[in-house]
N, C-alpha and C positions, 0 to 999 in steps of 0.2 A: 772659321768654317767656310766662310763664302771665299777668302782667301786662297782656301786648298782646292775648291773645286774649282774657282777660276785657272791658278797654277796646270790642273789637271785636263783640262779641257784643251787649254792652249797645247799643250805638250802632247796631246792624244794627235793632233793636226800639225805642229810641224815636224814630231818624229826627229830626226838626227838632226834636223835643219832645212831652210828655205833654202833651194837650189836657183830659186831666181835670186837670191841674193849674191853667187858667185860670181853673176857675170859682171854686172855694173856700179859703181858705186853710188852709196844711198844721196838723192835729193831730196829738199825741204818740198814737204806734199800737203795738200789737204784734200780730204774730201768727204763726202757727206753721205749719210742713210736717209735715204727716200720713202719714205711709204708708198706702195702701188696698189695697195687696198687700204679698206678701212678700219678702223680698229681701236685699242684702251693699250695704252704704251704701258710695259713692264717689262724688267732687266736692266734698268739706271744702276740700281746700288753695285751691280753685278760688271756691267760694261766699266764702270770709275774706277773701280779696284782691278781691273785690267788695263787701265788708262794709268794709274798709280805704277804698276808693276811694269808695265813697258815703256813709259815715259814719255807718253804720248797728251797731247790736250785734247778734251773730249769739251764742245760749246754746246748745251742740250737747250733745241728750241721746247719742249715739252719736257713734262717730269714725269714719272709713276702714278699710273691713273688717271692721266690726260687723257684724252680720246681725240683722232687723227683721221684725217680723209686723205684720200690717193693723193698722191703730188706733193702733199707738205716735206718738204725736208725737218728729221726729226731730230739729228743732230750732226755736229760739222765734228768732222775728226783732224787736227792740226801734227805734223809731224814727221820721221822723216822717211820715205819711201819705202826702205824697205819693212820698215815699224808699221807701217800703218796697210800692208799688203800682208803681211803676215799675220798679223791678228785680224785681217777682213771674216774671216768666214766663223772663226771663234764668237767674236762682238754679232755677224748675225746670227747665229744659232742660239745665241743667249737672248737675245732680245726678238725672235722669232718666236719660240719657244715659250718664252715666259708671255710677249703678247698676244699667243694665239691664246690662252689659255685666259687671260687676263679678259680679252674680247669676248668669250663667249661668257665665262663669269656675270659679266654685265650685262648680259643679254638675261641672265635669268636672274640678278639682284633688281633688273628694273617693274620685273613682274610681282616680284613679291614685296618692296618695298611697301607698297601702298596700304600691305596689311599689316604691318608692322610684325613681318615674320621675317627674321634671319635666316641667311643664306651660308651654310656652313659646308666645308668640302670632308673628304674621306682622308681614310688610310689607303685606299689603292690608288697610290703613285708607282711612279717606275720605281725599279729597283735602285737605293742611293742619290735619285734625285727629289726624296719628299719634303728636305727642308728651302729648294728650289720653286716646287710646285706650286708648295705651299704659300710662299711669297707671291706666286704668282695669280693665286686666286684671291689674296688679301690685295692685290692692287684691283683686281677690276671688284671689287667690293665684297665679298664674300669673309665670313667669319670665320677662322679656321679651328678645325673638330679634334680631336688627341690629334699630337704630331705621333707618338709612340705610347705601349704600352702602359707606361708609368707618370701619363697623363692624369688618366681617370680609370676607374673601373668600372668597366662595362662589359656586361653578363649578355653574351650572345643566344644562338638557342643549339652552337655547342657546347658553352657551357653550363646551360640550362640541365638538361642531358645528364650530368656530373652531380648536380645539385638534387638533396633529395628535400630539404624544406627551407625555401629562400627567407624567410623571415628568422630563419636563428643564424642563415650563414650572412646575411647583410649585418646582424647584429654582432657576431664576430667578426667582420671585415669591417668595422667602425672602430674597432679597438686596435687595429693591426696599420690599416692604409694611412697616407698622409690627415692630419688634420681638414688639410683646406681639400681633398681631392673626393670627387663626389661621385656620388655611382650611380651607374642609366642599366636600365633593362631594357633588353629587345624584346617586343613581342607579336607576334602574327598573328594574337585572338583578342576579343574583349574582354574574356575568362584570366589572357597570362597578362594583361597591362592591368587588371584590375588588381590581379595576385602582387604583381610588382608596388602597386602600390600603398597595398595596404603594408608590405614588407617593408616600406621606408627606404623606399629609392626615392632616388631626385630628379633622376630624368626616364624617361619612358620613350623607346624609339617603336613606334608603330612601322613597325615591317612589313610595306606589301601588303598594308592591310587595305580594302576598299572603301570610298569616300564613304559609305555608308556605316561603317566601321570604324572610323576614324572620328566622324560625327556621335559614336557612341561613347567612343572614348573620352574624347573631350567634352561630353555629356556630364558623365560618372567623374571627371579629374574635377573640371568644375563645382560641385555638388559636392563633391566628400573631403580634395584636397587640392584646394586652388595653388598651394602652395609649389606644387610638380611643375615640370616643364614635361612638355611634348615634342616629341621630334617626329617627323615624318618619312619615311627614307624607303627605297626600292622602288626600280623601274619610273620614276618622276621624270618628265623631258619636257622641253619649253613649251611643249600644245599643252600638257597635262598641269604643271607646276603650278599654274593660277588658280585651278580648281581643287587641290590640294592648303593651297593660304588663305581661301577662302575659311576653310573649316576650324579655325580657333586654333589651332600649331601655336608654337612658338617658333619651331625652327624648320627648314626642313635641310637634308643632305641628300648630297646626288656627287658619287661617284663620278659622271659623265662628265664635271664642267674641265676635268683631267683627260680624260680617257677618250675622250669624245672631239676633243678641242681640234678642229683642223686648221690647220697652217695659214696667216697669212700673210701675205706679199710683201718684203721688205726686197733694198736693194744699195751696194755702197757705189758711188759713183767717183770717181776720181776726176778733183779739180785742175 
């Protein structure tokens, strides 16, 4: 898989071919990725199997999940001119990309570590790049949540909507899903995370619910069935997220550490 999308990337950028490549013939080159901000490097696995397929040497002073300040060189690329100019802007977008994303990750695994609540991401990634993404929030520390639907079953509140009494449809969907695959309810009240649990769900994702709400939840999960997980998820951002792991979670999800991530500052320089 990472194969094909490396394949596809490259090929999206040189199209028929490198036209600097006609004029001169290729020389033995090196040169290097710079960081010019700060940041949690990710896109290793990804840059290698581009290095494999081009034939190029890739020397990584940092690995996946390092962290980088401006100025360090992050890795030296060995090879021969025209090799190493034509996958320039591929090799940064991959590891732009996955470290902008990996960076801000870490910005919100370091708030919540301390309460021993995990940092888990979403399903909205871009379109075909979620097993990318996804790599890339498991480097700056983050747990990753279903990749796809036949992960887990997890009962949203449209398909709440669908259901008319979740205790007999959980109890047929126990006989039907994987053995090992376990099911979460969404819920936005203390009325539907209560119902969910008394149904025999495993996980409970408190939706947008308020820190007072969520206090109540984890109240009642506590006291009746310590066995559930909690999840926390909706509108959470790095001011809000500490106040949120404070409240007895287990986990919380944020969309944002994807969607949110902005860019930053790589550069390749030729030796």
């Amino acid at each position: 898989m990472i194969r094909k999308f490396v394949e596809e990337s490259l090929a999206q950028d040189v199209g028929r071919g490198d036209l600097y490549a006609l004029v001169e013939p290729s020389i033995d080159a090196r040169a290097e990725i710079i960081a010019k901000s700060n940041g949690v490097l990710a896109g290793v696995e990804y840059v290698n199997v581009l290095a494999k397929l081009e034939g190029f040497e890739v020397i990584w002073a940092k690995k996946d999940s390092d962290e980088f300040v401006a100025g360090e060189v992050l890795v030296t690329l060995r090879g021969g001119s025209h090799t190493l100019l034509r996958v320039e802007r591929t090799v940064l977008n991959m590891l732009l990309h996955a470290s902008s994303i990996a960076t801000l990750t870490k910005q919100y695994v370091e708030i919540v570590e301390p309460y021993g609540v995990k940092l888990l991401d979403t399903r909205k990634t871009r379109p075909l790049l979620r097993v990318f993404e996804k790599y890339a929030t498991r480097c700056g520390g983050a747990v990753n949540h279903r990749m796809g639907l036949d992960d887990a079953l997890m009962l949203k509140d449209t398909h709440l909507k669908t259901i008319e009494n979740l205790k007999e449809y959980i109890e047929k969907a126990r006989k039907k899903i994987p053995f090992t695959a376990k099911i979460e309810v969404e819920a936005e009240t203390l009325e539907v995370a209560c119902e969910a649990m008394e149904a025999g769900s495993d996980i409970v994702m408190c939706d947008n619910m308020t820190l007072n709400q969520i206090f109540e939840v984890v109240s009642f999960r506590d006291k009746n069935f310590p066995h559930i997980l909690l999840e926390a998820s909706g509108n959470i951002s790095l001011d809000s997220i500490e106040s949120y792991a404070k409240r007895g979670i287990d986990a919380i999800s944020s969309g944002s550490l994807i969607h949110q991530a902005n860019w930053i500052d790589l550069s390749m320089k030729m030796r």
